[in-house]
mmCIF file of the N, C-alpha and C atoms, coordinates in Angstrom:
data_MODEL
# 
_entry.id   MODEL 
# 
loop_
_atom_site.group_PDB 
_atom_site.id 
_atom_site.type_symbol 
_atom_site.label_atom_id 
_atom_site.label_alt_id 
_atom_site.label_comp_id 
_atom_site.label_asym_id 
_atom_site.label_entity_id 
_atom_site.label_seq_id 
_atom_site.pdbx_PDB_ins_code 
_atom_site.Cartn_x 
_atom_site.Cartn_y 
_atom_site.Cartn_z 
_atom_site.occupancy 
_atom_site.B_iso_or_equiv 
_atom_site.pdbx_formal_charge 
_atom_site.auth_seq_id 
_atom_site.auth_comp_id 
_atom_site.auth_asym_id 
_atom_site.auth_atom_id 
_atom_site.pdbx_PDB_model_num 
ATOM 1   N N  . UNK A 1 1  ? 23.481  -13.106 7.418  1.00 0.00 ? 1  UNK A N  1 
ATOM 2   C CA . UNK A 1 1  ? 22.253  -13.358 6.688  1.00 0.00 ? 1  UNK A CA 1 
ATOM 3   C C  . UNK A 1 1  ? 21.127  -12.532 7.301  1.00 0.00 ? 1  UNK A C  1 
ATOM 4   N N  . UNK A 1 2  ? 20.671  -11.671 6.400  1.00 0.00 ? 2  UNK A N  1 
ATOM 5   C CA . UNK A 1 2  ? 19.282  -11.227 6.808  1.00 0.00 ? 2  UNK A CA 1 
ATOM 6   C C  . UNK A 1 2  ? 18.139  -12.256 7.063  1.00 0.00 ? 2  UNK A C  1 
ATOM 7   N N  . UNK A 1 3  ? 17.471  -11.434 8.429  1.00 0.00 ? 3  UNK A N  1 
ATOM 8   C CA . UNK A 1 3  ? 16.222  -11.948 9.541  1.00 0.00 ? 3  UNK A CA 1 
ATOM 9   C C  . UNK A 1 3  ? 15.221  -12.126 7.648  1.00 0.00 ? 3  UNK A C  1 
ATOM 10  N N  . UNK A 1 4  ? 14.147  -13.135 7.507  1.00 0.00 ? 4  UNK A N  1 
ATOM 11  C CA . UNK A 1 4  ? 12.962  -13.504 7.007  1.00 0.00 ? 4  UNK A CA 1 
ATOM 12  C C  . UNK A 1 4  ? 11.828  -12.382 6.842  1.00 0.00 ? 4  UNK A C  1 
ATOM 13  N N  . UNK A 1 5  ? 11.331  -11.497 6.041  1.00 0.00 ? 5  UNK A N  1 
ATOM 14  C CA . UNK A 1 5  ? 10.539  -10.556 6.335  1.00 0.00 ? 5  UNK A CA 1 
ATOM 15  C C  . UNK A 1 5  ? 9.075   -11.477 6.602  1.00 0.00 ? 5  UNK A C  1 
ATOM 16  N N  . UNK A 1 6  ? 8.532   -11.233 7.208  1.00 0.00 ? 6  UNK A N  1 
ATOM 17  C CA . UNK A 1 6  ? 6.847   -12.265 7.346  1.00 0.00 ? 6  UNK A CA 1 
ATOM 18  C C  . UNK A 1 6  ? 6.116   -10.718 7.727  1.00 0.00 ? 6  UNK A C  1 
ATOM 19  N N  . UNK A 1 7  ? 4.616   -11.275 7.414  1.00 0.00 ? 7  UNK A N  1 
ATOM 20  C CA . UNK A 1 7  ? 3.520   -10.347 7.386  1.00 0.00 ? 7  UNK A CA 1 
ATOM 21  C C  . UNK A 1 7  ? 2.917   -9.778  8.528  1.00 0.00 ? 7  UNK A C  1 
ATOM 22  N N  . UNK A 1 8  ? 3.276   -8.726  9.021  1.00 0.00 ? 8  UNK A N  1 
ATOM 23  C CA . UNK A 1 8  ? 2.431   -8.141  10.000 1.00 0.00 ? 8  UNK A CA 1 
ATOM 24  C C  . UNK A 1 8  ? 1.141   -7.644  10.278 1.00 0.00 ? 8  UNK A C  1 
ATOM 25  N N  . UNK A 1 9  ? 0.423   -8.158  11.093 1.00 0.00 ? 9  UNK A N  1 
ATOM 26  C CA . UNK A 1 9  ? -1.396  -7.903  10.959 1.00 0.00 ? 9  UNK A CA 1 
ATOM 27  C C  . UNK A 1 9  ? -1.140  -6.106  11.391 1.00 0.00 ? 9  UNK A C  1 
ATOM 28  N N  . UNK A 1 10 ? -2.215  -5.948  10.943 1.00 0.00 ? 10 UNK A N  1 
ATOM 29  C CA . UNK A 1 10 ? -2.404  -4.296  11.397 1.00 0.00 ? 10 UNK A CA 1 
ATOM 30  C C  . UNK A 1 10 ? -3.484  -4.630  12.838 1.00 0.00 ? 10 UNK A C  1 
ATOM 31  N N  . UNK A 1 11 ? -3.915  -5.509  13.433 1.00 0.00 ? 11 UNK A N  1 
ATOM 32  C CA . UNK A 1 11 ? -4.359  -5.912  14.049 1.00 0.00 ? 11 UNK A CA 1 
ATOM 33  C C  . UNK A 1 11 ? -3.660  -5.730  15.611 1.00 0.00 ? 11 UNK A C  1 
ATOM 34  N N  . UNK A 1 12 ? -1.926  -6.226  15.211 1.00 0.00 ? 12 UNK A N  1 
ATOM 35  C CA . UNK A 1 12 ? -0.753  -6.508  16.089 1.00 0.00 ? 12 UNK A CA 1 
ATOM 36  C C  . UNK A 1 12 ? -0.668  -5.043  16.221 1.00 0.00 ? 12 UNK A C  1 
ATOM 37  N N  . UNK A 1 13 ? -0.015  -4.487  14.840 1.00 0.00 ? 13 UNK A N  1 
ATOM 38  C CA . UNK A 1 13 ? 0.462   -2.913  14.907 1.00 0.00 ? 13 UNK A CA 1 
ATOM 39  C C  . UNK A 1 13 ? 0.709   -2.457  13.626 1.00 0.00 ? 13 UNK A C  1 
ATOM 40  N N  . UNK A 1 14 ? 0.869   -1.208  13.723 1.00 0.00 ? 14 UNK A N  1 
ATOM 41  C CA . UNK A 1 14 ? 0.951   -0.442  12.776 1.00 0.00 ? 14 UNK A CA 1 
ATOM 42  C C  . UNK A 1 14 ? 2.781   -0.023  12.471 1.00 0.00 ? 14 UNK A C  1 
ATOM 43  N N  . UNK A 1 15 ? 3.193   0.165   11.175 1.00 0.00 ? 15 UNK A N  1 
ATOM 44  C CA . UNK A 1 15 ? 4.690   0.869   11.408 1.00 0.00 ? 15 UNK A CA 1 
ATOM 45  C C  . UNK A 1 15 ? 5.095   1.833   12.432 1.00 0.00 ? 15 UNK A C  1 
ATOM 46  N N  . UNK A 1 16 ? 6.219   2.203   12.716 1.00 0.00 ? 16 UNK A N  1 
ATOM 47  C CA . UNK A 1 16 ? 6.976   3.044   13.662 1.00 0.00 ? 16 UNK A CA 1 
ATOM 48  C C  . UNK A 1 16 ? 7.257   3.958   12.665 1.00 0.00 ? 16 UNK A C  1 
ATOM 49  N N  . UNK A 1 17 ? 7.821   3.816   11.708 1.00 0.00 ? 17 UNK A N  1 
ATOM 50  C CA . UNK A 1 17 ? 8.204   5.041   10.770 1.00 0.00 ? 17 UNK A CA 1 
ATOM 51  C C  . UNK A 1 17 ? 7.177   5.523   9.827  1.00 0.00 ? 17 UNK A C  1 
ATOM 52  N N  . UNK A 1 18 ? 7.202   6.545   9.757  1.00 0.00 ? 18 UNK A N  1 
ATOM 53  C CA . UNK A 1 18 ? 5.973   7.279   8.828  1.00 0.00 ? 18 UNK A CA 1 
ATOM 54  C C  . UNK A 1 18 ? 6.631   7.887   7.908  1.00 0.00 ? 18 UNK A C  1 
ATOM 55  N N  . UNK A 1 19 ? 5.898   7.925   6.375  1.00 0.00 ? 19 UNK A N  1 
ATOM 56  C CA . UNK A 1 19 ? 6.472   9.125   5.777  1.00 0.00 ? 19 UNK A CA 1 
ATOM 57  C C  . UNK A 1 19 ? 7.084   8.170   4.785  1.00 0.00 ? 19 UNK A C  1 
ATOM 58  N N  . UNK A 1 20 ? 6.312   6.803   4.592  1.00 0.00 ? 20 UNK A N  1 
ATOM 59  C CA . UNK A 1 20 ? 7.141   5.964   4.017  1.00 0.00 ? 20 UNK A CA 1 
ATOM 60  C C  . UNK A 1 20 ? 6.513   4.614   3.211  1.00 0.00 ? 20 UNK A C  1 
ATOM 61  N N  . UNK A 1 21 ? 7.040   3.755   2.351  1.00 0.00 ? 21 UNK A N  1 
ATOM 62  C CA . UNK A 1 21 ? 6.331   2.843   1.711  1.00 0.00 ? 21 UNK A CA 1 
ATOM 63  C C  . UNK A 1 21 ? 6.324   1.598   1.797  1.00 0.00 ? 21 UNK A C  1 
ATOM 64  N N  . UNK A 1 22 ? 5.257   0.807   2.118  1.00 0.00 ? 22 UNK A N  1 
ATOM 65  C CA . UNK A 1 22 ? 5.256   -0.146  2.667  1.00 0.00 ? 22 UNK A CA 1 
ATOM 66  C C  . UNK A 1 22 ? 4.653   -1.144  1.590  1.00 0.00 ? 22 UNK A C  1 
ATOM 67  N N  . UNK A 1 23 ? 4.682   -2.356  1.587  1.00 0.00 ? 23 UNK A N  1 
ATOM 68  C CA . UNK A 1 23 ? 4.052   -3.624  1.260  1.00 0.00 ? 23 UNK A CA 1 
ATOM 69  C C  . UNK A 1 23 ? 3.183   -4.055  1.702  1.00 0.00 ? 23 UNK A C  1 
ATOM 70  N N  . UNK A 1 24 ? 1.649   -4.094  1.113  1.00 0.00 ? 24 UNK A N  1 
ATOM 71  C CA . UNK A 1 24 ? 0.384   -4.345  1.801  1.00 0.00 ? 24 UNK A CA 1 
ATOM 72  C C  . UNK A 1 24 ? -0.670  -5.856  1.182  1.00 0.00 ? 24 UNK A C  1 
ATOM 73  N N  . UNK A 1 25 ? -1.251  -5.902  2.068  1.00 0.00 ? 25 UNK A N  1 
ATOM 74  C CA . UNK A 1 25 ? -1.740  -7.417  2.035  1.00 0.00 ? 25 UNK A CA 1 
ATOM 75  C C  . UNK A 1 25 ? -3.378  -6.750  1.963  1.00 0.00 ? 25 UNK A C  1 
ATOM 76  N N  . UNK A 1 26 ? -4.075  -7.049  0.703  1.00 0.00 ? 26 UNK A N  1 
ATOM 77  C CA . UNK A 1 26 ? -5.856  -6.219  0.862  1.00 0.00 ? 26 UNK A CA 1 
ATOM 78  C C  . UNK A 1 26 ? -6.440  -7.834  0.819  1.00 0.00 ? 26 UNK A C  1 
ATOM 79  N N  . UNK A 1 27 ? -7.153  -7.839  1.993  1.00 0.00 ? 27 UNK A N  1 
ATOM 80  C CA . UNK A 1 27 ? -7.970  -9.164  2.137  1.00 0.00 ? 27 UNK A CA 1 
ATOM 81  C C  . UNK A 1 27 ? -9.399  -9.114  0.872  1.00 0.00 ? 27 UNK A C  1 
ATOM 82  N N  . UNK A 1 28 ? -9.888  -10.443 0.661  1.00 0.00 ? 28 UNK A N  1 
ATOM 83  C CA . UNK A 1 28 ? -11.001 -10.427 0.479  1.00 0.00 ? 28 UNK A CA 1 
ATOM 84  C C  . UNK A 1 28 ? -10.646 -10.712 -1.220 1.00 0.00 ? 28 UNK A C  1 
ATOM 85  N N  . UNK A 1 29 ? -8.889  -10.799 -1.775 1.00 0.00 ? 29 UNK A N  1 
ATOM 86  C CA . UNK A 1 29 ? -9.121  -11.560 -3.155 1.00 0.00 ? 29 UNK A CA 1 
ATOM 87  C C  . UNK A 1 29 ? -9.034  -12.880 -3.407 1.00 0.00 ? 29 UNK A C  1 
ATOM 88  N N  . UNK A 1 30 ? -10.031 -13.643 -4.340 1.00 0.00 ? 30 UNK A N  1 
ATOM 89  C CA . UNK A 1 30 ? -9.798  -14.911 -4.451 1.00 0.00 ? 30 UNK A CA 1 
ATOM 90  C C  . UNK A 1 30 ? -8.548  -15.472 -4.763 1.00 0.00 ? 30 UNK A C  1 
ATOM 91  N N  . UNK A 1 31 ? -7.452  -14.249 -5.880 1.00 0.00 ? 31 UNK A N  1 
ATOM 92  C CA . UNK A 1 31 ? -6.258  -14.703 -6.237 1.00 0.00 ? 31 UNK A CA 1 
ATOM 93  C C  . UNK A 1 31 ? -4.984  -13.839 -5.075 1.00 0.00 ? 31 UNK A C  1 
ATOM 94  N N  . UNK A 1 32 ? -4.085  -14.520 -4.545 1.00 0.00 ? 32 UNK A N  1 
ATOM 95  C CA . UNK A 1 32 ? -3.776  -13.739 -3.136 1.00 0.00 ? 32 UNK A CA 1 
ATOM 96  C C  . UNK A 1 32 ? -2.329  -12.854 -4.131 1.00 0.00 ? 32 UNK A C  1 
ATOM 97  N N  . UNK A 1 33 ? -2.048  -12.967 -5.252 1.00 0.00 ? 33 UNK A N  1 
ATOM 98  C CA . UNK A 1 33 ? -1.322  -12.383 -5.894 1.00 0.00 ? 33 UNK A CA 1 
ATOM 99  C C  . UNK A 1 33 ? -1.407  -11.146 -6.279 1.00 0.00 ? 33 UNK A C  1 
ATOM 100 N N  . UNK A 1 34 ? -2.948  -10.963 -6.636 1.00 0.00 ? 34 UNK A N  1 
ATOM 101 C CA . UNK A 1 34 ? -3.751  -9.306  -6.580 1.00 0.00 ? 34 UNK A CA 1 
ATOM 102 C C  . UNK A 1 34 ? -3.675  -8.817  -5.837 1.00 0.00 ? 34 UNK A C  1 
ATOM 103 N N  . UNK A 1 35 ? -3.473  -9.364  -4.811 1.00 0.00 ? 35 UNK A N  1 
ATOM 104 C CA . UNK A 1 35 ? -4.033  -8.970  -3.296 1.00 0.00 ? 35 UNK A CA 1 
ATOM 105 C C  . UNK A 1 35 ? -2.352  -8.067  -2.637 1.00 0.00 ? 35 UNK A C  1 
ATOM 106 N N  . UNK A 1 36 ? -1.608  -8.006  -3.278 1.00 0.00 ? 36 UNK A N  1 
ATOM 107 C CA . UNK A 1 36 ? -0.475  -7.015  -2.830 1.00 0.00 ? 36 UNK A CA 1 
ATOM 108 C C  . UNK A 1 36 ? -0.618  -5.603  -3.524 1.00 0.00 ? 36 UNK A C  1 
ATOM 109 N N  . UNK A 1 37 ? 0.099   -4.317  -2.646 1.00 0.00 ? 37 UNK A N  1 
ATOM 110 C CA . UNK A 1 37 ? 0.324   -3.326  -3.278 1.00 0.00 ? 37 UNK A CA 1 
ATOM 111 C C  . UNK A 1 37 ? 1.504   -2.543  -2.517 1.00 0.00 ? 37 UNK A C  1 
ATOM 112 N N  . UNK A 1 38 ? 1.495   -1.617  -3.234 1.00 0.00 ? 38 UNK A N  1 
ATOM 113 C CA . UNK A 1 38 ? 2.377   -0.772  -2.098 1.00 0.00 ? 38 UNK A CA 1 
ATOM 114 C C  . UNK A 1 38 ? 2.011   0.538   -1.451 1.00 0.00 ? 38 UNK A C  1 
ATOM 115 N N  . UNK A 1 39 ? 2.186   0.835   -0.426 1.00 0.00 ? 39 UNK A N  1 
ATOM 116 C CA . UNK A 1 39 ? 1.332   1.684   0.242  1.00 0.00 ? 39 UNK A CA 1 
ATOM 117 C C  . UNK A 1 39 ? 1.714   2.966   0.893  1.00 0.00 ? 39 UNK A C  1 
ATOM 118 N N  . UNK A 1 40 ? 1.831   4.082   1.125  1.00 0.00 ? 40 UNK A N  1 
ATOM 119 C CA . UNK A 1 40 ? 2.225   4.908   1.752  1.00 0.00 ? 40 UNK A CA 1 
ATOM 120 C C  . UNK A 1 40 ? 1.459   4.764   3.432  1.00 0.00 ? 40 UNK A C  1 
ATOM 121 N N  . UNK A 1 41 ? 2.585   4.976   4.485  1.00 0.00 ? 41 UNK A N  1 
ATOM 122 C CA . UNK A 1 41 ? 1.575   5.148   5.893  1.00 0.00 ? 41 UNK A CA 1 
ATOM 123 C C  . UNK A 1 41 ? 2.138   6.542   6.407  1.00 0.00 ? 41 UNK A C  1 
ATOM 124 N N  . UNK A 1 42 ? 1.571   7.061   6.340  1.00 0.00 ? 42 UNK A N  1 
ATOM 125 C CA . UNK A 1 42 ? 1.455   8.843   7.238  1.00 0.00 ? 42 UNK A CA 1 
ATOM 126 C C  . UNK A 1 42 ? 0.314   8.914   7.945  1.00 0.00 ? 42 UNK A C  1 
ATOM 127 N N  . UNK A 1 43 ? 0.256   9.784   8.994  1.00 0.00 ? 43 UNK A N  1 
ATOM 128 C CA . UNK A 1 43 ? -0.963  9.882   9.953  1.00 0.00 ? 43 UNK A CA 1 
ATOM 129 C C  . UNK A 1 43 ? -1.893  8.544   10.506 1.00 0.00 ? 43 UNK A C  1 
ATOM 130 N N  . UNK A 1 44 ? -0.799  7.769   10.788 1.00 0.00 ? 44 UNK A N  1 
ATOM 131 C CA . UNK A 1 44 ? -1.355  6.463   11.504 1.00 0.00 ? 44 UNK A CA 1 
ATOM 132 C C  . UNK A 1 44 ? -2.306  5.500   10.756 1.00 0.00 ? 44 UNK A C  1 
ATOM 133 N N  . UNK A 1 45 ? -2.174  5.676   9.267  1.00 0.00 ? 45 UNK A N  1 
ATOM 134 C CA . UNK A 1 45 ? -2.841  4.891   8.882  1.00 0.00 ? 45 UNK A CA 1 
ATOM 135 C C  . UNK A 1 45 ? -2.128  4.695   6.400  1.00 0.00 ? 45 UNK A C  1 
ATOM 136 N N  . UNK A 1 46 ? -2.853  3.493   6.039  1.00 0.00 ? 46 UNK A N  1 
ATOM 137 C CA . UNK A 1 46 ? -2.085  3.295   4.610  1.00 0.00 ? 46 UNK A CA 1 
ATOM 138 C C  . UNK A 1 46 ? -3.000  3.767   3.809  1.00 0.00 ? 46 UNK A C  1 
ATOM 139 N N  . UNK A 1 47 ? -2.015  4.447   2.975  1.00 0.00 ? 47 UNK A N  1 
ATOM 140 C CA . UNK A 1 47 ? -2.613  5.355   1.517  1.00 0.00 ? 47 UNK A CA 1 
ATOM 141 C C  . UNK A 1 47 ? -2.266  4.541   0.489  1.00 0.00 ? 47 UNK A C  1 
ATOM 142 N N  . UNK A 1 48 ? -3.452  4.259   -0.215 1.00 0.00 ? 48 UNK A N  1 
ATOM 143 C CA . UNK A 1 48 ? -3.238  3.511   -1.707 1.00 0.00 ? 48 UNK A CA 1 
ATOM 144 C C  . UNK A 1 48 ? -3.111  4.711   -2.731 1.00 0.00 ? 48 UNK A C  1 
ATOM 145 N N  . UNK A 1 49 ? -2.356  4.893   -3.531 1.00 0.00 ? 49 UNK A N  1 
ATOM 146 C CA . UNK A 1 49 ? -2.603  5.953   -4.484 1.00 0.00 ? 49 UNK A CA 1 
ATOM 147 C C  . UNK A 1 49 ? -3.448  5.120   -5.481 1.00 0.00 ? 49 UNK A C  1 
ATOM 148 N N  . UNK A 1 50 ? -3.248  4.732   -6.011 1.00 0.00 ? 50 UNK A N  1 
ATOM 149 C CA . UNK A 1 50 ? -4.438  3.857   -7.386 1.00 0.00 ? 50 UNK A CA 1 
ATOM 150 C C  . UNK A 1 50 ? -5.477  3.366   -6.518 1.00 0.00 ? 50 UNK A C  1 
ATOM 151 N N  . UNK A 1 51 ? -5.875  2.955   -5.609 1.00 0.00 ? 51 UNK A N  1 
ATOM 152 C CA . UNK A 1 51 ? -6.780  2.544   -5.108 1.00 0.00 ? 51 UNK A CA 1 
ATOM 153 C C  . UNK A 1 51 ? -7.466  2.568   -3.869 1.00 0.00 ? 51 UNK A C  1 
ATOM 154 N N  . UNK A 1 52 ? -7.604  3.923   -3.683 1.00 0.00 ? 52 UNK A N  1 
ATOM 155 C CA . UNK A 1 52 ? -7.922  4.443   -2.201 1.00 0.00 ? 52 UNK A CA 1 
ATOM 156 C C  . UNK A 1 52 ? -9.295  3.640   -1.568 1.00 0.00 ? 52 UNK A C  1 
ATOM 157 N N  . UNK A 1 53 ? -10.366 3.322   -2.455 1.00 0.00 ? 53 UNK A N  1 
ATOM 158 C CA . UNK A 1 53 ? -11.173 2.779   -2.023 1.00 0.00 ? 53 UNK A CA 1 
ATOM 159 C C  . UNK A 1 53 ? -11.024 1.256   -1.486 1.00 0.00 ? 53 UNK A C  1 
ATOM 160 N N  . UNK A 1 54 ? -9.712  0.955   -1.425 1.00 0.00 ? 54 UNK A N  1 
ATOM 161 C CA . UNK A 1 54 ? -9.300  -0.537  -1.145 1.00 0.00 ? 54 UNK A CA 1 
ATOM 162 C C  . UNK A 1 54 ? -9.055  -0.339  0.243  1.00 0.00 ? 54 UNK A C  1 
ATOM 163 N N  . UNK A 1 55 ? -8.393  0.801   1.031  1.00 0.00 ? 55 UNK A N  1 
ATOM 164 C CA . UNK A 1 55 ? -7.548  1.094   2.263  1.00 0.00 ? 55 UNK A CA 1 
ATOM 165 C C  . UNK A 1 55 ? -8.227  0.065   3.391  1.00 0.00 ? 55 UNK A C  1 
ATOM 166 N N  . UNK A 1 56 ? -9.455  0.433   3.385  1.00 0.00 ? 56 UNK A N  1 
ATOM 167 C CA . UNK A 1 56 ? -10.193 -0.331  4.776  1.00 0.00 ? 56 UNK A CA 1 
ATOM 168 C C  . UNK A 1 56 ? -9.843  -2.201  4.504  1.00 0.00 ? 56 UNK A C  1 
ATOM 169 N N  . UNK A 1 57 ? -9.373  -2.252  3.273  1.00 0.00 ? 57 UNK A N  1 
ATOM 170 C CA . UNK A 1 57 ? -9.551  -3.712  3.306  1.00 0.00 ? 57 UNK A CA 1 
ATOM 171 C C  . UNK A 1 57 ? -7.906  -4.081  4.143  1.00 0.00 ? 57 UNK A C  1 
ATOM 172 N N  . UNK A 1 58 ? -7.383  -3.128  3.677  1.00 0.00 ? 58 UNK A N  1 
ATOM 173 C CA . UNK A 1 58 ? -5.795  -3.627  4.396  1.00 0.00 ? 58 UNK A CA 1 
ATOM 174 C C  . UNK A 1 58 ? -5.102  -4.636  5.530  1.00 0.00 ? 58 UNK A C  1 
ATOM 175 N N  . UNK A 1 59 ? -5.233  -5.748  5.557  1.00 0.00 ? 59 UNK A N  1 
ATOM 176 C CA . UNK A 1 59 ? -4.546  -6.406  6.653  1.00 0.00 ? 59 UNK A CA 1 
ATOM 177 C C  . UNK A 1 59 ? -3.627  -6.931  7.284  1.00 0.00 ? 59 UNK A C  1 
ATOM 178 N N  . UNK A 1 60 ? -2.653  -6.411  6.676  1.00 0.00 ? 60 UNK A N  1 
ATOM 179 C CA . UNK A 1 60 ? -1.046  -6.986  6.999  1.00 0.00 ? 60 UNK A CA 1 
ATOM 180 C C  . UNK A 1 60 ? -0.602  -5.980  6.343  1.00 0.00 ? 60 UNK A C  1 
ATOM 181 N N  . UNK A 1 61 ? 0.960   -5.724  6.547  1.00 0.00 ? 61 UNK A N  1 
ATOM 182 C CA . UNK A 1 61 ? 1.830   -4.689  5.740  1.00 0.00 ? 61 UNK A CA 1 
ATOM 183 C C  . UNK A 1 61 ? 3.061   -5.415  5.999  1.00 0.00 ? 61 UNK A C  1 
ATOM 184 N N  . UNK A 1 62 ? 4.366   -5.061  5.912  1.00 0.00 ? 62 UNK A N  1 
ATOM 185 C CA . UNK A 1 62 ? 6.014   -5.548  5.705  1.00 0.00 ? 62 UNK A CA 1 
ATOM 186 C C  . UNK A 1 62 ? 6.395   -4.702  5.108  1.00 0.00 ? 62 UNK A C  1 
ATOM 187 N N  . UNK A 1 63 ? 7.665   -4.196  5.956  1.00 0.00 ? 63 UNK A N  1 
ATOM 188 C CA . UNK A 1 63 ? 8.932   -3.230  5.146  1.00 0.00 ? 63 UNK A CA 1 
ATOM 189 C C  . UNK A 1 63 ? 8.884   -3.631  3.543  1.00 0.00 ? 63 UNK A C  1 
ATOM 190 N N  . UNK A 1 64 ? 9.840   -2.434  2.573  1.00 0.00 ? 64 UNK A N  1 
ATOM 191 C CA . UNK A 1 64 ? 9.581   -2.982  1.475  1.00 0.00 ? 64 UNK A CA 1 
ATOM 192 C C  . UNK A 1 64 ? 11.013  -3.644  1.500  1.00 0.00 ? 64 UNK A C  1 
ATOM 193 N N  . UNK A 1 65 ? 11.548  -4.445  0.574  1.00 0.00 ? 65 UNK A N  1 
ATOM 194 C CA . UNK A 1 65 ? 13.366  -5.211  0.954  1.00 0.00 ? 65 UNK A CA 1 
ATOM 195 C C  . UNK A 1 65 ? 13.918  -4.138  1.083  1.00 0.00 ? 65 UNK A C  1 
ATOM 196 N N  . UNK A 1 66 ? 15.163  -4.117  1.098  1.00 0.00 ? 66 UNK A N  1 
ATOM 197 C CA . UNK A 1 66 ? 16.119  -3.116  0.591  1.00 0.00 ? 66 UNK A CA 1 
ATOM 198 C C  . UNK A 1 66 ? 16.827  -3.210  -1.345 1.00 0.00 ? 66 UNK A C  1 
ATOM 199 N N  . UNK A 1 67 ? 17.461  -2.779  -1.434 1.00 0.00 ? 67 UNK A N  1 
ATOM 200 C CA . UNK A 1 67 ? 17.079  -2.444  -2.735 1.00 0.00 ? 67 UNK A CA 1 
ATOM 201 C C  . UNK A 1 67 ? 18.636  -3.109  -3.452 1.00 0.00 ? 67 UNK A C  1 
ATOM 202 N N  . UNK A 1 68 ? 18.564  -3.830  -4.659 1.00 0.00 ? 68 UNK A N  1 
ATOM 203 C CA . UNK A 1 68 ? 19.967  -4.459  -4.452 1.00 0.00 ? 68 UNK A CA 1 
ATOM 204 C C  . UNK A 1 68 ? 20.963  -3.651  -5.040 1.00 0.00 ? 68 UNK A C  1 
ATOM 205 N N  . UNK A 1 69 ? 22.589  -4.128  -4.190 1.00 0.00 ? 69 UNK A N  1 
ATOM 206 C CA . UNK A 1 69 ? 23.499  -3.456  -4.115 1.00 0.00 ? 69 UNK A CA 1 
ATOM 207 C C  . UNK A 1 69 ? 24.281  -3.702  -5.474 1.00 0.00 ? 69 UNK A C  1 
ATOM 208 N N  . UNK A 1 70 ? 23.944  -2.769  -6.590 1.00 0.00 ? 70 UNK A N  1 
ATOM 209 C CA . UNK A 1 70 ? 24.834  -2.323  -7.487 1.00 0.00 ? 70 UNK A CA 1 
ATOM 210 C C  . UNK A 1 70 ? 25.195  -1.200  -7.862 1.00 0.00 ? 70 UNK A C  1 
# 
């Protein structure tokens, strides 16, 4: 059985792998369902493509799953 994915603060750390897409947590929405996206991190930090002006809000990220096996 796969380990539980839970939310990592960017606070704690940032990913190890770069060059890659992640699952992001943007603080500050009333509905916490909006509040996901997916993110590119290169050069030590997350790229929103639709919504670059969101980046600074970023506070957590998580691998994205793996992808299912069919």
């Amino acid at each position: 059985m796969k380990e539980a994915m839970e939310w990592i603060s960017v606070k704690d750390r940032f990913p190890i792998k770069k060059s890659r897409a992640y699952l992001v947590y943007i603080g500050g929405y009333s509905d916490s369902s909006d509040a996901c996206e997916i993110a590119w991190f290169d050069d030590d930090k997350f790229l929103l493509n639709q919504y670059p002006e969101l980046e600074d809000g970023i506070t957590h990220w998580m691998p994205l799953p793996e992808p299912p096996n069919q």
